[in-house]
N, C-alpha and C positions, 0 to 999 in steps of 0.2 A: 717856953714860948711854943705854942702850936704852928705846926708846918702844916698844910694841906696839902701833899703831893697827888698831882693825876697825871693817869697814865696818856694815853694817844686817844686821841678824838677824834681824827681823819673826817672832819667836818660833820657830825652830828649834834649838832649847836644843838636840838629838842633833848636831849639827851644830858647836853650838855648843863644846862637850865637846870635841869631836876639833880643834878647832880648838886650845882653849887647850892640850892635850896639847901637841900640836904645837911651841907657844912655851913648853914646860917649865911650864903648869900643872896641879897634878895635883889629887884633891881625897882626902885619906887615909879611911880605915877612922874615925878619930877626928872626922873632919871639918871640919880644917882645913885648907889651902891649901899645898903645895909649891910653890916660884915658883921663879923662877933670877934672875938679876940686870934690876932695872928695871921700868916701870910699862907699864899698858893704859892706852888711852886711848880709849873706845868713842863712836864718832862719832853716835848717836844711832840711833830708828826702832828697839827693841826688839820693839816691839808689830805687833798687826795682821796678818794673813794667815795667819801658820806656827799649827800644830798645838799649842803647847806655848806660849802667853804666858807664863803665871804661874809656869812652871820657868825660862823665860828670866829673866823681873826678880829671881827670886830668885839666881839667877847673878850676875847682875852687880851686883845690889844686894850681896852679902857682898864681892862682892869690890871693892867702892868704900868699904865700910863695913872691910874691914881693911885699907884702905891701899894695897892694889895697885894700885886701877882709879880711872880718874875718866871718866865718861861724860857724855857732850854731851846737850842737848836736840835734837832731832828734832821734823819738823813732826806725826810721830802721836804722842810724848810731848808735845807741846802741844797737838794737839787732844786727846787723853783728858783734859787740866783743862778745856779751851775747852768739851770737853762737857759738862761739873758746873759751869760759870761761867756766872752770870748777864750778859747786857751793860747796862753803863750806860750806853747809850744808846738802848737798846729795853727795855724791863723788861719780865721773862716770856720771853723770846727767850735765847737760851744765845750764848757766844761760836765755838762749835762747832754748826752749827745741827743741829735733828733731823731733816733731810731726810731721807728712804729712802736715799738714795745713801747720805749720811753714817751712817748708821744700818748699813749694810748694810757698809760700807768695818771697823766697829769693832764689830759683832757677835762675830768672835771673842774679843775681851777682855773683853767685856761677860760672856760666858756661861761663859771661864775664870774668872772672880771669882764664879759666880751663887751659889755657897755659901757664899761666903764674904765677908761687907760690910765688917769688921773689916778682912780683907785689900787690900780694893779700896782703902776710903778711905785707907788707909798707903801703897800702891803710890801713887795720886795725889797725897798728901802728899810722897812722896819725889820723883816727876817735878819739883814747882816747886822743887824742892833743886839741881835742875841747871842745872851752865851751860851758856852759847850758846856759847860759844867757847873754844881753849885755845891759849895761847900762849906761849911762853918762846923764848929768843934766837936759835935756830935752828932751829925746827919750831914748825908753829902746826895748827890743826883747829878744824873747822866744818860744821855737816852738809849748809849747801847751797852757800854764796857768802861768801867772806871779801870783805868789803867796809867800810871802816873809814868810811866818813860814813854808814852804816847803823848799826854797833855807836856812835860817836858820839852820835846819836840815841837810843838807848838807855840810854846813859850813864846818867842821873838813875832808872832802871829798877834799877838791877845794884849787887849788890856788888863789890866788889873783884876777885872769881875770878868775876866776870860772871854769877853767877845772880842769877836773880830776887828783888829784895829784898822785894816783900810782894807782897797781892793785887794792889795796882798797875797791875803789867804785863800780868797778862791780861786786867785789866779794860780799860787805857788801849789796850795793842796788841790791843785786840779790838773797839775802833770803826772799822768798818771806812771804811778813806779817808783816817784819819788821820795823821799824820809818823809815830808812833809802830806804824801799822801797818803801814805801807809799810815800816818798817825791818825789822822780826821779820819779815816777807813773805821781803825779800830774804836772811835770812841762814837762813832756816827751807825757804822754799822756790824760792829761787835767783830768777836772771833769767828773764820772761818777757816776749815779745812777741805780740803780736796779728798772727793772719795776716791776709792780704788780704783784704778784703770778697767773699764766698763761699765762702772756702779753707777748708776742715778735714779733721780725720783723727780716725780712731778709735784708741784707745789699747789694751792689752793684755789692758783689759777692756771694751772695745766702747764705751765710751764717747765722744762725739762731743767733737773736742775743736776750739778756733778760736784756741786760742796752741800755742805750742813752747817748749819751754824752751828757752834759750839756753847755749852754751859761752861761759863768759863768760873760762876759762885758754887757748884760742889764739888766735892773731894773726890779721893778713889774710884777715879771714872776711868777705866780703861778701854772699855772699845766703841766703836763709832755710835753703835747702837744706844750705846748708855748715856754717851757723851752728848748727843744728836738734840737740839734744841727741837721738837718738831711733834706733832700732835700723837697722840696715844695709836691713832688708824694705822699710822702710817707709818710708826715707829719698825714694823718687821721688814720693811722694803730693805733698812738701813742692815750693811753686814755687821754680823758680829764679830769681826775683825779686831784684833788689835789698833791703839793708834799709835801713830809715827812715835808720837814723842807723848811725855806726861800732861795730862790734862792741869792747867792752871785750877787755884781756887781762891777765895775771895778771906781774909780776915782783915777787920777793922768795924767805923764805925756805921750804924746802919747806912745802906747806898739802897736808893731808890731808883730804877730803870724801868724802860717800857721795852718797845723794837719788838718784843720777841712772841707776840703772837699766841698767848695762853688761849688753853680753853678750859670751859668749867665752872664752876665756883670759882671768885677769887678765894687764894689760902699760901700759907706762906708756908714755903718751901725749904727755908732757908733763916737762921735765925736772927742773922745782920743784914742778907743779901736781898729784895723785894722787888720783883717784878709787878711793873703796874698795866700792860698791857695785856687786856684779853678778849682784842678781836671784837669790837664794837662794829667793824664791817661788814664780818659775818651777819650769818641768820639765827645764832644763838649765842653773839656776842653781849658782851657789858663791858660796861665804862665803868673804870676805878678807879678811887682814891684812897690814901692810906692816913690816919690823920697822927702825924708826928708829936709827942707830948715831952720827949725826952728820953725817953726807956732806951736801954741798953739792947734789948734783945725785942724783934719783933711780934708782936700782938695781935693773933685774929681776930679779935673785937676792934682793934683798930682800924678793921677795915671796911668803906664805906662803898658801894656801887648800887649802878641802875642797869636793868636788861634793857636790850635794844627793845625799841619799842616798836610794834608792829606793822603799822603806817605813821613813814619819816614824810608822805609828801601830799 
């Protein structure tokens, strides 16, 4: 059976278009859906940055809703509830707090729904419909970190097909520090380690940052530099230090992720492990998909994308 995995969208629905063309979806005059053989599986991070949210969720919302697609939760489709969720353990304080940062990060959703409240609270209502993970016997996906003593943890959270079974989960995975937040942490927004005491770098948006995310799918990574999930420029900032402890790695059956911000060519890195995010926000981003056929080991012909296109508006 063919899988259609895509990576993050962050609302580039024109983008988005030419991509599903591409894997024979088309959307007719009548307005429903031509497909070819087999499902999408959209890895999360719809929202946030691009031009076009609320053209994006309604994309992939029909098309999960007629059967074709099933899309993952992403750490910005959990903070857009986290943002409208109270914590029970701070009352009056939100699970997404309302920092300027945070505030400023999800401004553009906010202000695609400003006409529309009816729309927003559905868009929100349908984000906690999603699962965290997808798996069947030879292909599995997650948007940041497949890590099963994390989805464990969550276990008593999830239904069956792993979403969210009530308020629960954003309430319980939104105390921060807790088992249950450290788990949705790691499968939302991947491994991270803390650099050295003075070490940091600024990120893509100037932000100061004093962790790295970590590649937690390859081997014999020893120090922070190698380890360091983060663009080639920017790679000598990071010390070349030892890390605390052994870097994890990935063996089983292929796992599809996004989170992580590639740049480049898409190309696979990894011969189970497939990153499908590469910065379609950027100004030399692209949007990817990888199209699953069954194979054991991953395929660069398998893989499908579009570059950001030059005027999104």
């Amino acid at each position: 059976m063919l899988i259609n995995f895509i990576g993050d969208i962050h609302g580039y629905a024109n983008e988005l278009k030419i991509l599903l063309a591409k894997l024979g979806y088309r959307k007719s005059m009548q307005g429903g859906w031509s497909t070819g053989d087999g499902i999408i599986v959209f890895l999360g991070d719809l929202i946030d940055r691009g031009p076009y949210q609320k053209q994006t969720v309604d994309i992939v919302r029909e098309l999960c809703e007629l059967g074709h697609a099933t899309c993952l939760t992403g750490n910005h489709e959990f903070n857009a509830v986290g943002f409208v969720t109270e914590r029970i353990d701070e009352p009056g304080k939100f699970v997404r707090s309302h920092s300027d940062n945070h505030i400023r990060q999800h401004q553009a959703f906010l202000d695609a729904f400003a006409n529309d409240p009816y729309g927003y609270r559905e868009t929100i209502a349908w984000f906690k419909t999603l699962p965290l993970w997808f798996d069947k016997s030879n292909a599995r996906a997650v948007h940041a970190y497949w890590n099963t003593a994390a989805q464990n943890d969550l276990s008593s959270l999830l239904n069956d097909d792993h979403s969210p079974r009530d308020q629960a989960f954003y309430e319980q995975t939104g105390v921060y520090g807790s088992r249950a937040w450290k788990a949705r942490e790691t499968l939302l927004n991947g491994l991270e380690i803390k650099l050295p005491d003075g070490v940091s770098f600024r990120d893509y948006y100037d932000t100061k940052r004093h962790r790295i995310r970590l590649n937690w799918w390859q081997s014999q990574q020893t120090t922070f530099r190698e380890a360091a999930v983060i663009d080639d420029s920017q790679r000598y900032t990071i010390p070349d230090l030892p890390l605390p402890e052994k870097s994890p790695s990935y063996e089983g059956p292929l796992c599809f992720f996004g989170h992580y911000w590639m740049r480049g060519e898409p190309r696979i890195t990894h011969p189970q492990a497939i990153c499908l995010d590469y910065s379609i926000a950027l100004t030399d981003g692209v949007l990817c998909a990888y199209q699953f056929r069954g194979e054991t080991k991953a395929r660069c012909n398998h893989l499908v994308w579009v570059n950001k296109m030059v005027t999104t508006k």
